[in-house]
N, C-alpha and C positions, 0 to 999 in steps of 0.2 A: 314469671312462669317459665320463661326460658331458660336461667337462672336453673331451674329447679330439673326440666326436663334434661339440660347440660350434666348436673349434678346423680341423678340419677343412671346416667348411660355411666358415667364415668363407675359410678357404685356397682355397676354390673362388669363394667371391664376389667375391675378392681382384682377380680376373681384369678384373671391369668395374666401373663406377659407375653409380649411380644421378641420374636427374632429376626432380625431383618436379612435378608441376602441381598446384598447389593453392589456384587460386582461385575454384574451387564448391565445392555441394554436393557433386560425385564431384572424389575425388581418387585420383592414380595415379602410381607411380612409371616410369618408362621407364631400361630398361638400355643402354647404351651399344654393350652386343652385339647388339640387336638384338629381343631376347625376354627377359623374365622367366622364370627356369626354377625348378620346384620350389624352394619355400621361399624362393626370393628378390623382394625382401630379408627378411632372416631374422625371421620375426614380426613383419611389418608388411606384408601380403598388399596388391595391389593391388586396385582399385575401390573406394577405402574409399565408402561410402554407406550412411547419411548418414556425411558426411566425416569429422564431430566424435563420431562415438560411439566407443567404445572398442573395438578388436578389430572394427571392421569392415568387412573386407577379402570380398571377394568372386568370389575369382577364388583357385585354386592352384600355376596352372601355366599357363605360354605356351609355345606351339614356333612356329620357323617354318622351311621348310625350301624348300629350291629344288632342283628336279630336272632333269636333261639327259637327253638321250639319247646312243649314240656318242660318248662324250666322250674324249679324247684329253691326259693332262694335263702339266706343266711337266717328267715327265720322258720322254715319251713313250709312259706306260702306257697302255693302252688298256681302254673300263669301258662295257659298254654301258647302265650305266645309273649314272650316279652323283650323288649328294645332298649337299648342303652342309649340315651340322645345325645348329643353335640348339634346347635346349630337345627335350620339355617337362622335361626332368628333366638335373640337374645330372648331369660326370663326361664324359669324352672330352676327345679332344684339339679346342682351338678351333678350330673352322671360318668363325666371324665375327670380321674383323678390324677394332676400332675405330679411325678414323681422325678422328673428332671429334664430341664430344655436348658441348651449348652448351643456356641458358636464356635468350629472348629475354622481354623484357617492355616493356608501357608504361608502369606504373608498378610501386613496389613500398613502399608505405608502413610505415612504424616503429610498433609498440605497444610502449607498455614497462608493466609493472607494478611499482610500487616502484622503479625504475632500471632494471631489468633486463629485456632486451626477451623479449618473448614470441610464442609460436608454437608450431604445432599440430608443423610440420615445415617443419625450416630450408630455407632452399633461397636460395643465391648466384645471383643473377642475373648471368648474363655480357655481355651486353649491353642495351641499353635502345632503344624505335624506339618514340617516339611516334606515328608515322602508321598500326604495326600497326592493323589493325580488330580481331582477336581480342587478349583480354586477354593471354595470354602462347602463348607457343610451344617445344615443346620440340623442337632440331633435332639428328639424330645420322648420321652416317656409317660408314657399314664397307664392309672389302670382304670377300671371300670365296671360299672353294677351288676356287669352278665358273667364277670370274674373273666374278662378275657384283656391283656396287656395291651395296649396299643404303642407300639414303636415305629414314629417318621424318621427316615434320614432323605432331606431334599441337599441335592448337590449340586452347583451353581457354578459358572464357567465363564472364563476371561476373553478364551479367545472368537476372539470376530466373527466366530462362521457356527460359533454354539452358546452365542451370549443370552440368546433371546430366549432360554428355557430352561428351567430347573427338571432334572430329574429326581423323583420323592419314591423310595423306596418302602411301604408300609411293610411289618412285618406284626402278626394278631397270632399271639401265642395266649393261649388256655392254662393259666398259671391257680385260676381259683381265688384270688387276690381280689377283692370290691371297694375298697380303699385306700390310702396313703400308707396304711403301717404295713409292718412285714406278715402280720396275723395273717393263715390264710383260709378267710372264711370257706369255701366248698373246694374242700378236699377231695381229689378222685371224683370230681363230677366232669362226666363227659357231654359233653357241647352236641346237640341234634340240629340238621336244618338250622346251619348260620348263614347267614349272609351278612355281607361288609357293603355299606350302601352309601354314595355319594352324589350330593347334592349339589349343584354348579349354577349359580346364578350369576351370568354375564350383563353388564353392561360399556360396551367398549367405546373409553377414553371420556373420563367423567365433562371435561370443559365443555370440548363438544356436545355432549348431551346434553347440557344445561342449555345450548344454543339453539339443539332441537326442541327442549321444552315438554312439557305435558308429559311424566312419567319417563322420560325417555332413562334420566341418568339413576333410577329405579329398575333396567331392563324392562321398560316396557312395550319396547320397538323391538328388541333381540329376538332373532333369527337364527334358528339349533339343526344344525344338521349334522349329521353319524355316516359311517364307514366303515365297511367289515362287517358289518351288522346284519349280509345274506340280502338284505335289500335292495342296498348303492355300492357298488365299488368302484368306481369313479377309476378300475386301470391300474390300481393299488394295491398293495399286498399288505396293509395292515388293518388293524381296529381304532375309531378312533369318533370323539364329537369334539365339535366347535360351533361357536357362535360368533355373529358381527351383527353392526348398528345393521336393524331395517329399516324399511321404509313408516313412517310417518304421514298420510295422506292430509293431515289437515294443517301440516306445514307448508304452505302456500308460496311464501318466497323463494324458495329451492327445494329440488328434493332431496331429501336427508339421507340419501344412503352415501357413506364415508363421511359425514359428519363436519360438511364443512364451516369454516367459521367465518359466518355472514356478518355478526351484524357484532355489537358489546355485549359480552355474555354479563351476567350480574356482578357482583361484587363479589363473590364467594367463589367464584369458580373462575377467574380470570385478574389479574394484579392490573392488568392493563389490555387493554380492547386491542383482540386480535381477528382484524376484520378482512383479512385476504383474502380470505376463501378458502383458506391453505384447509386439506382435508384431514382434518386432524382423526378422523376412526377411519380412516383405507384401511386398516389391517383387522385382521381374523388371531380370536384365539379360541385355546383348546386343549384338549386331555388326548395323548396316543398312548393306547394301551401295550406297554411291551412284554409284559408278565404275566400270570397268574398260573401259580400251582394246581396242579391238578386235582390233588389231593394234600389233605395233612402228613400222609406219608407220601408223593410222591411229587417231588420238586418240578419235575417236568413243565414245559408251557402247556394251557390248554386254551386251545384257538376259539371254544367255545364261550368263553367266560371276556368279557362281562354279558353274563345272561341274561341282564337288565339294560337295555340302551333305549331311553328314550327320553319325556320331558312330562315333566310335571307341574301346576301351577303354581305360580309362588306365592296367591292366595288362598290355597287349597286350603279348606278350615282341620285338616289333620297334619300338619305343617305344626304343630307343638310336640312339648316335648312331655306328656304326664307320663312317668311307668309307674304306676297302679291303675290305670283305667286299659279294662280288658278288652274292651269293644274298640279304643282306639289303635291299641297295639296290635290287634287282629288287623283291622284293618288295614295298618301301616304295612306288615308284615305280606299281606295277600294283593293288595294294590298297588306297593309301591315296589316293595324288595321285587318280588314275583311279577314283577309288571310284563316282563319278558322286552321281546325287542320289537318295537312299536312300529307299523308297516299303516300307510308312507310317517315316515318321518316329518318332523315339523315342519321345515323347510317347505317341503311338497303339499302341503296340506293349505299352505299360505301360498303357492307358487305352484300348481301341479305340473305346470312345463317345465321346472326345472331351468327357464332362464330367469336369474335372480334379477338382472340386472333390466329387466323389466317387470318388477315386480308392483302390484297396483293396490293390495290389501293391504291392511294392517296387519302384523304379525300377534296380535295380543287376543285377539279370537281366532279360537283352534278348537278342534272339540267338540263343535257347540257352544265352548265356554269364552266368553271375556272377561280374562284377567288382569285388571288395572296393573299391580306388579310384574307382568311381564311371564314368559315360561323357563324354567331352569329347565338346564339338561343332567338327568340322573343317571346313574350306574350303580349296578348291584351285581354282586359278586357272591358266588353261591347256588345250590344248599353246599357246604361242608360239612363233616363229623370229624369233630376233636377231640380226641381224648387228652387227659390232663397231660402239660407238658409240651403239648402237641402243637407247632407255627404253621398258619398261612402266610406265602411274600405275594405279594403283588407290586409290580413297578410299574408307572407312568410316566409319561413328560407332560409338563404344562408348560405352554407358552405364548408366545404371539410372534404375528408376521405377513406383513405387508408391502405393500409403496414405499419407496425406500424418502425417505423427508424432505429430497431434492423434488420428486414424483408428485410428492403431494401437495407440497406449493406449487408448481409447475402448474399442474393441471386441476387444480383450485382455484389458482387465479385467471387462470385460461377460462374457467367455466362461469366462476362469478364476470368478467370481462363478455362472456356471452350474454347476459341476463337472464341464467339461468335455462340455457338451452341445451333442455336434455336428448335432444339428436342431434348436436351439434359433435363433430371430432374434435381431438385435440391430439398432438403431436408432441411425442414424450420419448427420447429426447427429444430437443431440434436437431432438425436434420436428419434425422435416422428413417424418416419416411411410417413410422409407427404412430398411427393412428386409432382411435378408441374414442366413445363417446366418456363420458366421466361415471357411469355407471358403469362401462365394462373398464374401464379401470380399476373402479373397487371390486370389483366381485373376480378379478383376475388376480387380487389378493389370496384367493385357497391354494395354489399353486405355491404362493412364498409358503406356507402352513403346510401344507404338506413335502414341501424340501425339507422343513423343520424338522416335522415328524420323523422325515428319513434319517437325517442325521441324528437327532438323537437313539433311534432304534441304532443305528450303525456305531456312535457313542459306546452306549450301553454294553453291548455285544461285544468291542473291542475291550471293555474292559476298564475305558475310560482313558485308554492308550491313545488319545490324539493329539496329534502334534502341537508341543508349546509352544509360544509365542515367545520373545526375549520378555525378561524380568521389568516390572514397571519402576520409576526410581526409587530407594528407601526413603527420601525425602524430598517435598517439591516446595521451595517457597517463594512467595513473589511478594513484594515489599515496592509500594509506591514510592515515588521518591520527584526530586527536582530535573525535571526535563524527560525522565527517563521512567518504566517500569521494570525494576534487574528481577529476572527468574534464575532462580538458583536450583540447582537437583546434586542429589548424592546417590550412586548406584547403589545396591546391592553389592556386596562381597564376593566377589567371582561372576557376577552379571556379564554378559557376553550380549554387545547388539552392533550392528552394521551402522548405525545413526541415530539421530534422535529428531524428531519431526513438532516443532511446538504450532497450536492453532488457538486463532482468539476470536473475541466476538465484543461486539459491543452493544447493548442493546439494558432497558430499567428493568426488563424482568428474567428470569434463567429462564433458558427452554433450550430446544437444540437448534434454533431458527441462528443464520450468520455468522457462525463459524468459517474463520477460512485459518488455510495453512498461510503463516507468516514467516517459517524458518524452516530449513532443514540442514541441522548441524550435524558434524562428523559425530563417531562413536567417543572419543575421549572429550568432548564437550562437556562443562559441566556448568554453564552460566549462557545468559543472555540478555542485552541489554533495548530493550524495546523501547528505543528514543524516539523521543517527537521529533528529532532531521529527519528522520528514517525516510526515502519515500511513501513507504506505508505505513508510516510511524503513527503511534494513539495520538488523538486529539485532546488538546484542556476540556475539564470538563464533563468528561463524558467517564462512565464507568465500563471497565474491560474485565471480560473471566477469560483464562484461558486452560488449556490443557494439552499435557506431555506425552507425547509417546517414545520409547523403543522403538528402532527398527532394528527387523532380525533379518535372516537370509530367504533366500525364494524357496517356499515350501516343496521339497518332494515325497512329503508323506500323506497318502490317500486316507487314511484312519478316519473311522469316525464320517464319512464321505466329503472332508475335507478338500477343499482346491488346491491343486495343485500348479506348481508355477506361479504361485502369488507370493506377494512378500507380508509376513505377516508380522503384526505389532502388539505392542503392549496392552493392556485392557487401557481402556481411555479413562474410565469412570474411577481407577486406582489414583491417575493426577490430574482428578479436575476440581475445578477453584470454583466455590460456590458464593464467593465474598468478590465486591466488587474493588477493583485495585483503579489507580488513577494517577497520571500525571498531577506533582506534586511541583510549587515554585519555590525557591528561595526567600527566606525572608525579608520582608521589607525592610529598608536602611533607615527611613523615617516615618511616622505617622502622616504626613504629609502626601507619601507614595500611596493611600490605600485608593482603591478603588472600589466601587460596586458596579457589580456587570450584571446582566443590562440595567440601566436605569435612562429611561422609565422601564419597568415589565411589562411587557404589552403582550398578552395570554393571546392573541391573534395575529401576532406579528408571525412574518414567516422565520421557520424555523432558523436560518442564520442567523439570526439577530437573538437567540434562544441557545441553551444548553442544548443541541439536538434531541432526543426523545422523552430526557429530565424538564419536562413540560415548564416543573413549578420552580426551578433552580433557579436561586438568585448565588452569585459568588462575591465574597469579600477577598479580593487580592490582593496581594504584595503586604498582607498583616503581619505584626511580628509572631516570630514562629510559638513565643507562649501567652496568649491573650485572653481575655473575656471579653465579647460581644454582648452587652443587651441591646432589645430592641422594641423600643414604645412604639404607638401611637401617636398622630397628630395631638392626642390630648394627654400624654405624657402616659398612658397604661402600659406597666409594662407586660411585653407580648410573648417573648421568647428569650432566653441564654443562651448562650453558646461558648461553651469550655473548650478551647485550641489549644492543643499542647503538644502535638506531634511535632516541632519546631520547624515548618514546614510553613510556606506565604500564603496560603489558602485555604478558606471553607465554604461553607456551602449552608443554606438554608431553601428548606421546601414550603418554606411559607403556611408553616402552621403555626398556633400558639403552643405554648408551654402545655396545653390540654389536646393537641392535636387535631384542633381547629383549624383550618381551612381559613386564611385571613381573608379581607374585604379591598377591597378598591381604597386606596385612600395613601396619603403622606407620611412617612412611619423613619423615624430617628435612631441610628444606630451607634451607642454609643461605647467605643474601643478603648479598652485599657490596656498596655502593655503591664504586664504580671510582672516581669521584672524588675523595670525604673520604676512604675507607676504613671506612668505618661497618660496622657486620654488625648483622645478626638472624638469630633460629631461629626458623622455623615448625613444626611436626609437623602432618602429614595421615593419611588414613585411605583405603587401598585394599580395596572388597570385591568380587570375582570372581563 
């Protein structure tokens, strides 16, 4: 049955492709249709932030929908209200017709680990434009049933201080065009009462949620609050909504707001139990409105639009997509487009004080209503009149921002270490005298969201004139070896930087947790040899990622609201290693040299006596560098292979069978061939559970 449900989502994603942008901190896929709809892509949720943690995605659901009035269509049915759907949720017939999704870049550098190149997520670039000013660009076309084009360009950013947000430029021109061919079915039909309408269903940092449980990583904790809206102006001079994890009241172990990671989240959502406390949702994201036309003939900003700011359910039963039922699209069009700007906002209706961070509801009844999925937050843009020919722009930033990763362990583990006491303070840094209970920590996250916000407005407005960062290298490769990990990098062609700064981390799973800076070499460097003498040289055994940066000179360009007097660096996510590299031995002299370490394995012994956090790691040492391992049973079954051929004195086994079985307690025979001579030996080890 799973099988089949598997099978079927895929059958529907079939429909469109994905573009990825992933060179920040937030990364995000964009659909070719137009909108990400429930579950796509299938477990691997967009706004990942931070990018490189595992499972975290931040966002469940996009819709976007376009509405008319008196619409008259290619066979002369007549609909006095009818809607073009995309989203939020899969299933219907397509209403957005892709006509081209492209990945534009200026550069696109190579990592490879061991040979083989590495990456968080792949992503072919289609064409290359060194003059871009934004790092990459993701461009897509469609058209659609109401004959209006829809054209994204989201543009995505390297350096440090604007990584965490895409800016997505819509532009909805009246071409008359209702599918893929050039045919243009409604000629000279002019557009009445349109709206462009968007649908935002947040759930911030999927692992976490899984840890809060019960709908959470569904948005059904998510807390929506707007700005500019005539409402709240929070001191700020833009428009704009965002959401973060709320509270959960029947989470009893901690309270859930920032999302910390208490306990082993499932198997799905966590590679390995990450039980600090570290707060993995402190941060907030969000839509800032920078643009919208006034009119089709007049480009101007109009301060008033989005006309539509508020939240709707994600159950709501007109939440599909039929355009032939006229009661629905009336509906859609008067309830949802025309919603206007929703006073108090959702936030305050779950919170009417207004301090979040004591907040004691569930945010999932609002309304009157509980809604198991959680409440999206909507925008609609609109009425306009088009005549044929005739574009709406509108531009936004989406992104996230919070507790900076240092923040959120700190004072995660500070909180879990209280047992959960949420009057208690906590001191962030040390020393600095800055005190916070763990609540006003997370909710002192809109503050990072709204710096966001500003620079990307500031961004935008400059043109996208904000100071570069030095070039990241054209190539980074790191190659295991005996005693030693060499990183190797090649610049760019006229690359210019002040140094180059390498950071590593060691740990079974990627995330951004233990990184430290281990080097900082001149500017003509072009190698590194990260030896086991080193003082802080890698340990046997253990798996290491690291990543490269550029340094350039001390910033004194304000652009973009930029800092100034900081020194700034290469995008990190251009050379990071997502493949684990390892101290590598020489090979053994005789079959007589091998070793297995540990033996006995004792799954309880303290971790010295153990691969550090490779729990299940057994090693065969000092082997010859091209061998075959098998490895029976007490009762001669054979259990596992293992093909060595990197001519290197060591492997590793995680103690499963050939079917990735989890083996048993018991006496098991490992018998080494050197491939060369043909020589053999027998070892016996010892497995205890």
């Amino acid at each position: 049955m799973l099988l089949a449900v598997l099978l079927s989502i895929g059958d529907l994603q079939a429909q469109f492709e994905y573009k990825w942008l992933t060179v920040g901190s937030m990364q995000s896929p964009y659909s070719s249709g137009g909108a990400l709809r429930e579950q796509e892509p299938f477990d691997n949720g967009p706004i990942q932030y931070p990018a490189i943690d595992h499972r975290g995605g931040n966002n469940r659901a996009y819709g976007i929908w376009i509405g008319t009035t008196n619409f008259t269509d290619e066979k002369n049915r007549a609909f006095p209200y009818k809607v073009a759907h995309i989203g939020p949720r899969s299933g219907g017939a397509v209403q957005f017709f892709n006509t081209s999704a492209k990945v534009i870049s200026r550069i696109n550098p190579e990592v490879t680990v061991d040979g083989a190149l590495s990456f968080l997520r792949y992503v072919f670039v289609d064409e290359f434009d060194p003059a871009m000013k934004a790092d990459r660009m993701v461009h897509i076309t469609a058209n659609t049933r109401v004959g209006v084009e829809f054209d994204l360009k989201a543009y995505a950013f390297s350096q440090e201080y604007h990584d965490n947000y895409h800016i997505i430029e819509y532009t909805f021109k009246n071409t008359g065009n209702i599918d893929t061919d050039a045919e243009i079915e409604l000629p000279n039909k002019t557009l009445e009462g349109v709206y462009f309408f968007f649908i935002n269903r947040y759930a911030t940092h999927e692992a976490a949620s899984w840890v809060t449980g019960n709908g959470a990583p569904w948005g059904k904790f998510t807390m929506n609050d707007a700005v500019g809206d005539g409402i709240q102006d929070y001191g700020v001079n833009f428009r704009a909504q965002w959401s973060w994890a709320g509270y959960y009241p029947d989470q009893t172990d901690f309270n859930s707001l920032g999302g910390p990671m208490w306990r082993e989240a499932p198997d799905w959502s966590a590679p390995n139990p990450d039980t600090t406390g570290r707060l993995a949702s402190a941060h907030y994201v969000g839509r800032v409105y920078i643009h919208a036309d006034r009119s089709a003939s007049d480009p101007s900003d109009d301060r008033s639009q989005p006309s539509t700011m508020g939240v709707k359910g994600s159950d709501d039963k007109d939440l599909v997509d039929d355009e032939f039922n006229n009661g629905l699209m009336e509906r859609q069009y008067k309830n949802f487009m025309q919603l206007g700007r929703q006073n108090p906002t959702h936030a305050y209706i779950i919170e009417p004080s207004g301090q979040f961070d004591k907040q004691s509801k569930s945010p999932h009844t609002a309304f009157g209503v509980s809604d198991e999925g959680g409440w999206a937050f909507v925008e609609g843009f609109g009425p306009y009149r088009m005549q044929p020919g005739e574009d709406v722009k509108l531009v936004v930033a989406e992104g996230a921002a919070g507790l900076s990763h240092n923040a959120k362990l700190s004072i995660g583990r500070d909180y879990k270490a209280s047992g959960a006491n949420n009057d208690a303070t906590f001191e962030y840094p040390r020393g600095s005298g800055q005190r916070k209970t763990k609540n006003q920590w997370v909710t002192s996250s809109r503050d990072s969201l709204f710096q966001m916000f500003e620079r990307a407005i500031a961004n935008y407005n400059s043109g996208f004139n904000i100071p570069q960062p030095p070039l990241p290298p054209e190539k980074f490769t790191v190659t295991s070896g005996p005693g030693k990990i060499l990183l190797e990098w090649q610049p760019y062609q006229g690359a210019t930087q002040t140094g180059w700064e390498i950071y590593r981390k060691s740990k079974q799973w990627q995330d951004q947790q233990g990184y430290e800076l281990i080097a900082s070499l001149p500017a003509d460097a072009r190698s590194y040899d990260d030896a086991e003498q080193l003082p802080n040289g890698p340990d046997r055994g253990l798996d290491y990622f690291y990543y490269l940066q550029a340094v350039g000179p001390v910033n004194t360009n304000p652009a973009g609201n930029t800092p100034t007097g900081v020194v700034l660096r290469s995008g990190r996510y251009y050379a990071q290693t997502y493949l684990p590299a390892n101290l590598k031995r020489a090979p053994g002299r005789t079959l007589d040299d091998i070793r297995i370490v540990p033996n006995p394995y004792y799954i309880s012994a303290d971790e010295s006596f153990r691969y550090g956090e490779r729990d299940d790691r057994i090693g065969f040492l000092d082997i010859p560098g091209r061998c075959t391992i098998k490895i029976y049973s007490q009762l001669g079954e054979l259990i596992d292979t293992i093909e060595h051929g990197d001519g290197t004195g060591d492997a590793f086994w995680l103690q499963t069978t050939n079917s990735r079985q989890l083996v048993v307690s018991g006496i098991y025979i490992a018998v080494i061939t050197n491939n060369e001579t043909g020589a053999k030996t027998t070892k016996k080890f010892v497995i205890i559970r």
